[in-house]
mmCIF file of the N, C-alpha and C atoms, coordinates in Angstrom:
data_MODEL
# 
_entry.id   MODEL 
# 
loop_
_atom_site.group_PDB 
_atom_site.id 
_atom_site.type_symbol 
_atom_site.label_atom_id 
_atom_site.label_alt_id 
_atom_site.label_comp_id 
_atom_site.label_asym_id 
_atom_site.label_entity_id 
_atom_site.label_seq_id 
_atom_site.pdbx_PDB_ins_code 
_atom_site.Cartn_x 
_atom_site.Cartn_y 
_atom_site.Cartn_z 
_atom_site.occupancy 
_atom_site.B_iso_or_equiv 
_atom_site.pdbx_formal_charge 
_atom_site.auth_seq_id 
_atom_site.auth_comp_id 
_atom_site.auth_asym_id 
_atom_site.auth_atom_id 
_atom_site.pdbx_PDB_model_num 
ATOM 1   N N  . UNK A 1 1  ? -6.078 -1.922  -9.361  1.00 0.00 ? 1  UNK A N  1 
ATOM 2   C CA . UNK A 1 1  ? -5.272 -0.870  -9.922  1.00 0.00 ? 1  UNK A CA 1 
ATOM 3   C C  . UNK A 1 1  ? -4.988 -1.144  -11.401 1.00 0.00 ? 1  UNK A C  1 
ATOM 4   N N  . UNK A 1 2  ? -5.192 -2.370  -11.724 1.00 0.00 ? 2  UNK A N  1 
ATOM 5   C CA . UNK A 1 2  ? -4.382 -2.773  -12.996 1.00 0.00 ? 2  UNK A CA 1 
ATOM 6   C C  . UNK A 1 2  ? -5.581 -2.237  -13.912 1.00 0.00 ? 2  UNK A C  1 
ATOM 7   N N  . UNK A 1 3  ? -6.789 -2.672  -13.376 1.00 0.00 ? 3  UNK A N  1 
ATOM 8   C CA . UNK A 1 3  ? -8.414 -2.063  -14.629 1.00 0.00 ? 3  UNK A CA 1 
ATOM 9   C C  . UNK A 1 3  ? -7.641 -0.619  -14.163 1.00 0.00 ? 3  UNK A C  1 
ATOM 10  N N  . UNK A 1 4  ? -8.013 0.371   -13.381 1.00 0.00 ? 4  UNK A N  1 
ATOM 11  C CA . UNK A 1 4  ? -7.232 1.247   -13.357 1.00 0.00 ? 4  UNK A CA 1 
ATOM 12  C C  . UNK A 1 4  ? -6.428 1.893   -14.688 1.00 0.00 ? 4  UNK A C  1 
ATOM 13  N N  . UNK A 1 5  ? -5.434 1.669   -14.665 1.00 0.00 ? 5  UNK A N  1 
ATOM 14  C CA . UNK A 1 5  ? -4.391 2.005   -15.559 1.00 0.00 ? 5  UNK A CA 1 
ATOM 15  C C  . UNK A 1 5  ? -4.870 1.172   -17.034 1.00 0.00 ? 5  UNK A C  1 
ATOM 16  N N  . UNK A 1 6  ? -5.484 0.197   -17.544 1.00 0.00 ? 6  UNK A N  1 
ATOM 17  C CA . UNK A 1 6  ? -6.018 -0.062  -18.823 1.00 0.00 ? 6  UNK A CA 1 
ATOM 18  C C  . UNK A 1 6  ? -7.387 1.177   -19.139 1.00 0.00 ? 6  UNK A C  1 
ATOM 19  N N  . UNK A 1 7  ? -7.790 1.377   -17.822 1.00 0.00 ? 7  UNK A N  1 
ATOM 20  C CA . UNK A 1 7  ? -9.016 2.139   -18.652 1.00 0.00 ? 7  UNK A CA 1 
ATOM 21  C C  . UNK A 1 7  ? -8.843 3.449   -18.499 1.00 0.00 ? 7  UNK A C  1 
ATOM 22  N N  . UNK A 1 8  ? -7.587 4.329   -17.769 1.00 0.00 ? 8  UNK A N  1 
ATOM 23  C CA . UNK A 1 8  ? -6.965 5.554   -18.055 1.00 0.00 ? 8  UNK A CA 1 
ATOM 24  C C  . UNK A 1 8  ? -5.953 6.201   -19.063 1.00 0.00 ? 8  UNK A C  1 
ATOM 25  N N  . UNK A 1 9  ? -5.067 5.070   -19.154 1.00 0.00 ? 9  UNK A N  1 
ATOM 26  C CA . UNK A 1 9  ? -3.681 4.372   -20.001 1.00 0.00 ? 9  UNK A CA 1 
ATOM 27  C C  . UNK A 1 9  ? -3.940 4.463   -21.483 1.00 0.00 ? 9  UNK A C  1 
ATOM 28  N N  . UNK A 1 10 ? -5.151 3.348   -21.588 1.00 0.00 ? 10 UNK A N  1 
ATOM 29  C CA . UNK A 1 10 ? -5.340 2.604   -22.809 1.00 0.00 ? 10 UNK A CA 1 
ATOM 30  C C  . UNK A 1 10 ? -3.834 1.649   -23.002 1.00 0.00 ? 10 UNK A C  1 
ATOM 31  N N  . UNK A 1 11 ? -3.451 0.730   -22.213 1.00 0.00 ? 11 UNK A N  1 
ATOM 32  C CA . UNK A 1 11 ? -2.583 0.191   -22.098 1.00 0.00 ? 11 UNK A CA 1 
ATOM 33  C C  . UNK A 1 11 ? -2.630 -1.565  -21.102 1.00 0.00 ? 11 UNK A C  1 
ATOM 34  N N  . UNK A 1 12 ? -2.671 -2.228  -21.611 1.00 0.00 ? 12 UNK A N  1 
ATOM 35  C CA . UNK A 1 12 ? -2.505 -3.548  -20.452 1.00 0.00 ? 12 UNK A CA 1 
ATOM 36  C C  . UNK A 1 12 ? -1.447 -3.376  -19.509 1.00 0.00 ? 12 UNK A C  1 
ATOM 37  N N  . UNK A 1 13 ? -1.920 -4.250  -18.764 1.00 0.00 ? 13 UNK A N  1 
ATOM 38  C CA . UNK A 1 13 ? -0.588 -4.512  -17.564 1.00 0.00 ? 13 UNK A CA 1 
ATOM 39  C C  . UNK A 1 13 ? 0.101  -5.509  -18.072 1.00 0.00 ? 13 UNK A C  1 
ATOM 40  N N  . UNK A 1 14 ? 1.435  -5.300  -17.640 1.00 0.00 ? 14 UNK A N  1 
ATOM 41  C CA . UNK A 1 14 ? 2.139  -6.992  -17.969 1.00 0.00 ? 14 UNK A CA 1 
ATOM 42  C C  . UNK A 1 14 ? 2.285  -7.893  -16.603 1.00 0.00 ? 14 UNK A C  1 
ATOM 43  N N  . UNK A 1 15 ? 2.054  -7.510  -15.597 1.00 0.00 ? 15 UNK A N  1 
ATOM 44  C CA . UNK A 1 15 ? 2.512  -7.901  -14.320 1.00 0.00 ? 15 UNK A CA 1 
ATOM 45  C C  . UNK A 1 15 ? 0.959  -8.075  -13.447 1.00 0.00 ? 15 UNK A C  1 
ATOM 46  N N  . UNK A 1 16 ? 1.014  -8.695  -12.416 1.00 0.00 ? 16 UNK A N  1 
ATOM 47  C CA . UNK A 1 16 ? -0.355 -8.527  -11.355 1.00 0.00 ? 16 UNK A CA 1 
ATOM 48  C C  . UNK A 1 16 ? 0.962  -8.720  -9.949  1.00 0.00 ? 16 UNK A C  1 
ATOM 49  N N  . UNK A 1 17 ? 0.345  -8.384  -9.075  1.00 0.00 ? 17 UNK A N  1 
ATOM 50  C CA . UNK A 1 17 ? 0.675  -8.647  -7.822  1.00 0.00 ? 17 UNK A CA 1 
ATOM 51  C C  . UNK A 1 17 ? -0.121 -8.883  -6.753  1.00 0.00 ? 17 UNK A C  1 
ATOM 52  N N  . UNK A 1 18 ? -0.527 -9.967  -6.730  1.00 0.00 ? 18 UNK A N  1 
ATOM 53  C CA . UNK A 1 18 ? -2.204 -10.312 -5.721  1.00 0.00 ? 18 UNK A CA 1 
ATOM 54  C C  . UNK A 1 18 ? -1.879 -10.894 -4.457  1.00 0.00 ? 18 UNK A C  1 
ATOM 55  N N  . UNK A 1 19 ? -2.790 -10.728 -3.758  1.00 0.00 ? 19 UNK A N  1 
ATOM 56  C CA . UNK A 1 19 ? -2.904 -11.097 -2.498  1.00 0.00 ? 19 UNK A CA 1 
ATOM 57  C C  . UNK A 1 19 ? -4.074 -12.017 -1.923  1.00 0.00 ? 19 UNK A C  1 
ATOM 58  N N  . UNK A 1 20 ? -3.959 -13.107 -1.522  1.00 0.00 ? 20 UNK A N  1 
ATOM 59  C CA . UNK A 1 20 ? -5.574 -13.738 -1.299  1.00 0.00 ? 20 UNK A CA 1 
ATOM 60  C C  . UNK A 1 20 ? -5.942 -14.180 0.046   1.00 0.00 ? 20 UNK A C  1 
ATOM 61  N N  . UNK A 1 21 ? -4.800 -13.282 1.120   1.00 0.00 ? 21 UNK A N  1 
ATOM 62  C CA . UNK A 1 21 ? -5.025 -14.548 2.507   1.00 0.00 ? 21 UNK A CA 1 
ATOM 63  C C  . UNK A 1 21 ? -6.006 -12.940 3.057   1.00 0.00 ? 21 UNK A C  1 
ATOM 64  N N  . UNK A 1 22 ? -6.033 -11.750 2.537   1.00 0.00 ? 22 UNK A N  1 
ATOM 65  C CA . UNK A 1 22 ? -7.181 -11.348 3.264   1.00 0.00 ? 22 UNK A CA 1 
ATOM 66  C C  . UNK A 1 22 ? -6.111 -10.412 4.231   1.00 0.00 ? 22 UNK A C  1 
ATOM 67  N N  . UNK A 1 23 ? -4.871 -10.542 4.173   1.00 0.00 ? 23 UNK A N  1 
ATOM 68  C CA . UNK A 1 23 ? -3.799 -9.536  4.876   1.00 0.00 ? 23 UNK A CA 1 
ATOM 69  C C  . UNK A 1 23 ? -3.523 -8.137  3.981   1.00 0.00 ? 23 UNK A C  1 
ATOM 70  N N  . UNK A 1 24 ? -2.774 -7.437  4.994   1.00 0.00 ? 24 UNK A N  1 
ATOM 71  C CA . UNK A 1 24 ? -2.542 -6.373  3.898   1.00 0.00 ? 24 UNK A CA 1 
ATOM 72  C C  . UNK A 1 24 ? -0.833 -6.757  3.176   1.00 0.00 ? 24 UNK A C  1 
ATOM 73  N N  . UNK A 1 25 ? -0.874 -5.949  2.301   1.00 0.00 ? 25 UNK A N  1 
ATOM 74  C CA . UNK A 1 25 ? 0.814  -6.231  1.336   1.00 0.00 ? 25 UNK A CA 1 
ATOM 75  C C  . UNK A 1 25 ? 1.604  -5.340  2.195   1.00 0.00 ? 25 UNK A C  1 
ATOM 76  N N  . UNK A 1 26 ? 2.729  -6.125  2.664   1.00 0.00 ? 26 UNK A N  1 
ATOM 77  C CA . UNK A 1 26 ? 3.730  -5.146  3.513   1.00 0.00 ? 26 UNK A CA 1 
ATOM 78  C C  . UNK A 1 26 ? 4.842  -4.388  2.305   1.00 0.00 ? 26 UNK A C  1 
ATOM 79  N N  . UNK A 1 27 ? 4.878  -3.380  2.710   1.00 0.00 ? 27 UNK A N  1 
ATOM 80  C CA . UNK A 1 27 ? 6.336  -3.067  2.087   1.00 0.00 ? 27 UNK A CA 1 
ATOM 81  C C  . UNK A 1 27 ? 7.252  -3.460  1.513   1.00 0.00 ? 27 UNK A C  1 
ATOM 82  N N  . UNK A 1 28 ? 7.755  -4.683  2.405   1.00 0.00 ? 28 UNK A N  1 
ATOM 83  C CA . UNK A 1 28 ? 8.753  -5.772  1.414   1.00 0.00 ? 28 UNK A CA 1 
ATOM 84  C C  . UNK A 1 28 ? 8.142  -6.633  0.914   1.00 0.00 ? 28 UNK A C  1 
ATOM 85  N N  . UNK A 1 29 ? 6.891  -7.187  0.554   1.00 0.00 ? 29 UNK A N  1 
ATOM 86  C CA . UNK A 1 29 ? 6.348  -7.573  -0.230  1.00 0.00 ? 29 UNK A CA 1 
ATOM 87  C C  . UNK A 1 29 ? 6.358  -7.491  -1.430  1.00 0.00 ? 29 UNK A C  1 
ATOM 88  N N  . UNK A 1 30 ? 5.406  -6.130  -1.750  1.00 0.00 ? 30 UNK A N  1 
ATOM 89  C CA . UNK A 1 30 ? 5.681  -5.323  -2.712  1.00 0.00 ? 30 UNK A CA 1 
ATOM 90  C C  . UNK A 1 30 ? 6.942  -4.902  -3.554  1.00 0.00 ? 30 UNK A C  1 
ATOM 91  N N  . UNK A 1 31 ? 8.066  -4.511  -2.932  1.00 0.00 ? 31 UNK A N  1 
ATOM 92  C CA . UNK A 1 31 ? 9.358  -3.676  -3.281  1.00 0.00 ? 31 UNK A CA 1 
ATOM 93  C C  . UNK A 1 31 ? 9.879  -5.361  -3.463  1.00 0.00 ? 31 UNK A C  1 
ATOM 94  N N  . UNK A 1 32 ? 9.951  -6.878  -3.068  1.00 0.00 ? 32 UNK A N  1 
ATOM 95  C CA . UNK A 1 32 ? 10.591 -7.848  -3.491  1.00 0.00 ? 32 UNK A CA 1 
ATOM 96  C C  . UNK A 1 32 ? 9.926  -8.462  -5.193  1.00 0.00 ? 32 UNK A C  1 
ATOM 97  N N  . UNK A 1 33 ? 8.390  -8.287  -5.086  1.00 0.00 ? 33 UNK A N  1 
ATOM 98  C CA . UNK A 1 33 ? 8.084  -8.569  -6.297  1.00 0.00 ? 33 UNK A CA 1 
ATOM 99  C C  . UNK A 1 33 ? 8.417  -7.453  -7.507  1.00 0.00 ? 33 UNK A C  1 
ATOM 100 N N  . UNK A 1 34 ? 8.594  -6.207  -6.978  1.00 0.00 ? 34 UNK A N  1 
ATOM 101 C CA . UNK A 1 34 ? 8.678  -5.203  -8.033  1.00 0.00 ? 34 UNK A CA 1 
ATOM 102 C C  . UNK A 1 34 ? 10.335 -5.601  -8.460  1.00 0.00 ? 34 UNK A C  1 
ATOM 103 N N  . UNK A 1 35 ? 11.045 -6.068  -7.501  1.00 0.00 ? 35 UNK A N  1 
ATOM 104 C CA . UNK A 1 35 ? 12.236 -5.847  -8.010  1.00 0.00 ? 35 UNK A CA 1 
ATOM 105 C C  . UNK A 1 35 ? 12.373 -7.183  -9.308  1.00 0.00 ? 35 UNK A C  1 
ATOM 106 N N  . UNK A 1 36 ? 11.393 -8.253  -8.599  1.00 0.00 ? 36 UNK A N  1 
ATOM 107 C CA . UNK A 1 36 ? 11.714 -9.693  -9.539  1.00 0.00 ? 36 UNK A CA 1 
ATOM 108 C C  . UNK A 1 36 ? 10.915 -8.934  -10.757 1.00 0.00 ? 36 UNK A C  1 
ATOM 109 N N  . UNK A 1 37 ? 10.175 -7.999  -11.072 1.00 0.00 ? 37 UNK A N  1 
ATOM 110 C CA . UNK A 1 37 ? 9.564  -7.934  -12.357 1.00 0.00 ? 37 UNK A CA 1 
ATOM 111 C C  . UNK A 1 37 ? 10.842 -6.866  -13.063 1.00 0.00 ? 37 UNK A C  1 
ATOM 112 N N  . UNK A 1 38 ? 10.927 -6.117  -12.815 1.00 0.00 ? 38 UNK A N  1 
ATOM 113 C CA . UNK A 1 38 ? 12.460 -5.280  -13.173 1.00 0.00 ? 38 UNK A CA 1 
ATOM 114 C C  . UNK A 1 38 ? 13.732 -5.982  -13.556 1.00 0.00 ? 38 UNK A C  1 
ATOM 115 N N  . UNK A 1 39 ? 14.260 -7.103  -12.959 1.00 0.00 ? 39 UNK A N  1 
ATOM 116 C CA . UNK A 1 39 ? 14.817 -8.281  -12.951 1.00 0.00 ? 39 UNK A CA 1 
ATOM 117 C C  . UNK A 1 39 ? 14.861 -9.066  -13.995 1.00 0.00 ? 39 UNK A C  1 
ATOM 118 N N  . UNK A 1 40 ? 13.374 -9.447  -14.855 1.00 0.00 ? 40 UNK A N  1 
ATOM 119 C CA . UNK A 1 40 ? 12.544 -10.201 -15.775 1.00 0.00 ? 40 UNK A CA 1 
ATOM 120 C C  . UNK A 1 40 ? 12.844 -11.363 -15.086 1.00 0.00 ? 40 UNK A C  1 
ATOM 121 N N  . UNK A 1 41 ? 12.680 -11.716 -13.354 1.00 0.00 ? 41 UNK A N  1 
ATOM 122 C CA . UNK A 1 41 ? 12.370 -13.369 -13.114 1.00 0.00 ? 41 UNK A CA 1 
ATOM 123 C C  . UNK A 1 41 ? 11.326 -13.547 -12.672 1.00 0.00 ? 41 UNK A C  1 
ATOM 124 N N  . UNK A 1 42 ? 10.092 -12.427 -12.771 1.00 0.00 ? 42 UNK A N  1 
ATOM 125 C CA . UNK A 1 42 ? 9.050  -12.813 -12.116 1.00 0.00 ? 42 UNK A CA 1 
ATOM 126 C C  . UNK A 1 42 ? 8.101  -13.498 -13.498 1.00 0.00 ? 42 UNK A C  1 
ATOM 127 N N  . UNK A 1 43 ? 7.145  -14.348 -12.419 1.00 0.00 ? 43 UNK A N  1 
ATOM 128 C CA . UNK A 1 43 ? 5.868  -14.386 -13.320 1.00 0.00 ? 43 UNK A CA 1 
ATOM 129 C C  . UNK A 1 43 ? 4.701  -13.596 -14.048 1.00 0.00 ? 43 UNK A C  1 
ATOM 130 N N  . UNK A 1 44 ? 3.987  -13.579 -14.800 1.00 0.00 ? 44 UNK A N  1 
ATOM 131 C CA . UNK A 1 44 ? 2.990  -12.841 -14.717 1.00 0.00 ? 44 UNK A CA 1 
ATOM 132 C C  . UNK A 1 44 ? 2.275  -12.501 -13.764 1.00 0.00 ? 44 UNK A C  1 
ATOM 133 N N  . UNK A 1 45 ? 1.909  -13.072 -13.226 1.00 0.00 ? 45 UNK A N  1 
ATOM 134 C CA . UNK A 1 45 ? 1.056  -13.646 -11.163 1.00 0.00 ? 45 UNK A CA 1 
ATOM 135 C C  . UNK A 1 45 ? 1.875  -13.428 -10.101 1.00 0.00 ? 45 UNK A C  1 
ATOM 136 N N  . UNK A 1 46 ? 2.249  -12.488 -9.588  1.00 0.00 ? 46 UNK A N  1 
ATOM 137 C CA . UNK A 1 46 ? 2.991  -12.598 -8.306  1.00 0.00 ? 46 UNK A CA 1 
ATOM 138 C C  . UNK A 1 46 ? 1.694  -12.942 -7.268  1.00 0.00 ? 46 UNK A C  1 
ATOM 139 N N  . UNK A 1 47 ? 1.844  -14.239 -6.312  1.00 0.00 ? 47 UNK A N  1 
ATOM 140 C CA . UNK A 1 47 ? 1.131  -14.290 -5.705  1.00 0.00 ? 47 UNK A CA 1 
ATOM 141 C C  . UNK A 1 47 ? 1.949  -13.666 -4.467  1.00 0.00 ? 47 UNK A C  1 
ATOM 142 N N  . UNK A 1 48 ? 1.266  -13.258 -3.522  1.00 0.00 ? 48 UNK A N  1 
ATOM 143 C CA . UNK A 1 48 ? 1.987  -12.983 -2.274  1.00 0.00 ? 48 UNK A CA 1 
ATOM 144 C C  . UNK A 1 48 ? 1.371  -13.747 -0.900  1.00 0.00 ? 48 UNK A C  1 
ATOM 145 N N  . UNK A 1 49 ? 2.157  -14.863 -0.147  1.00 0.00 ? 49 UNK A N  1 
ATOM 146 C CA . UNK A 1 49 ? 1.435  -15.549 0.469   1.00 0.00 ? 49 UNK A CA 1 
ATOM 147 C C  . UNK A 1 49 ? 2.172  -15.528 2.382   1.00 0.00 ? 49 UNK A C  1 
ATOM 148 N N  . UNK A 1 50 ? 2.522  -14.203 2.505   1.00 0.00 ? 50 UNK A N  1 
ATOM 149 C CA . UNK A 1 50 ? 2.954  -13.899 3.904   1.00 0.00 ? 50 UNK A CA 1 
ATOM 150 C C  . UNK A 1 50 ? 2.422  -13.615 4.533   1.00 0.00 ? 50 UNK A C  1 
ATOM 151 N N  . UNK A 1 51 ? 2.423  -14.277 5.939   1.00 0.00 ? 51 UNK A N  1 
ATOM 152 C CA . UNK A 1 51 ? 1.086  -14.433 7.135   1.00 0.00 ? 51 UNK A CA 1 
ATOM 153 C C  . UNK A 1 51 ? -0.054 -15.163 7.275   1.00 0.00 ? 51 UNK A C  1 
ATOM 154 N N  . UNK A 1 52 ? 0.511  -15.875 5.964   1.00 0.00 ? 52 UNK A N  1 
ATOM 155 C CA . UNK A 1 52 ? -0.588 -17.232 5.887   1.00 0.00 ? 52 UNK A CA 1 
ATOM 156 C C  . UNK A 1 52 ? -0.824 -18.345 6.772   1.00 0.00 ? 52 UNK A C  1 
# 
């Protein structure tokens, strides 16, 4: 999504939110990292590693 929005945008992302165990992103996944980037305590990299 993030190429996405740079190559519609003309704009970078400041944030990623990835996933690598091959699960899908639940709901509170998502809505906990969005809130830490809104927040300014997240990283650049949200990894998400639930159901691992």
């Amino acid at each position: 999504m993030g190429s996405l929005l740079n190559e519609h945008l003309d704009r970078k992302v400041d944030y990623y939110i990835l996933k690598y165990t091959g699960r899908p992103m639940t709901c509170n996944e998502v809505f906990d990292s969005v809130k830490k980037i809104i927040d300014n305590k997240a990283e650049k990299k949200q990894v998400l590693t639930y159901g691992v």
